[in-house]
TORFI-95163 format. One record per residue (C-alpha): residue in one letter; x, y, z. Coordinates in steps of 0.25 Angstrom, whole numbers, plus 5000, padded with zeros to 4 digits. Layout:
AXYZ
...
% end
This chain:
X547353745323
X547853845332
X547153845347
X547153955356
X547253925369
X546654005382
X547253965397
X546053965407
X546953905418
X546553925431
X545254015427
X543853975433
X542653955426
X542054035419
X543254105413
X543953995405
X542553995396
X542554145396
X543954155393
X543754035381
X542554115375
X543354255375
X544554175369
X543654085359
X542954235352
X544454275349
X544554145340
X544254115326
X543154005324
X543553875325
X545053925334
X545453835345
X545253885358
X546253785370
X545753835383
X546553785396
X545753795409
X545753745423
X544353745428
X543553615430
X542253695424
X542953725411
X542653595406
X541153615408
X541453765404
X541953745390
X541053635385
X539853725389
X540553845382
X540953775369
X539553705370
X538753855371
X539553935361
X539953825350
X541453825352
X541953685352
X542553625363
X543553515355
X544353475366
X544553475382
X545253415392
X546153415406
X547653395409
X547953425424
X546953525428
X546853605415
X545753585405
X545953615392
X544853635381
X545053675365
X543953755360
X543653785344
X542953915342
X541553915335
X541353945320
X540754085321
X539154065318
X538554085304
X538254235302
X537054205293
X536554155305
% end
């Protein structure tokens, strides 16, 4: 499956997240979102963020000083909801 990928290098928090969610709403359901970032808090960040809003966090991880994290856009909910 094609992933998108968003660089967040060398932004603080909160705008890695904020960046992510602008970037997640231009997807289709269940796209792949890779975001690369370089602050510590992201890691705290995006597990909150995909934990609130029901995107997936599959993946995440850390190879000298830059996290990376793989996000799968939620299904859209049920509209006879």
């Amino acid at each position: 499956m094609h992933e998108s990928l968003l660089d967040a290098r060398a932004l603080s928090c909160p705008l890695p997240v904020l960046r992510a969610n602008r970037a997640l709403r231009g997807l289709a359901p269940g796209a792949l979102l890779r975001v690369l970032a370089t602050d510590r808090a992201s890691v705290a960040d995006f597990q909150a963020f995909c934990r609130e809003t029901g995107h997936a966090l599959l993946a995440h991880g850390e190879e000298a000083g830059v996290f990376s994290f793989v996000i799968r856009r939620r299904a859209e909910p049920d509209a006879s909801a």
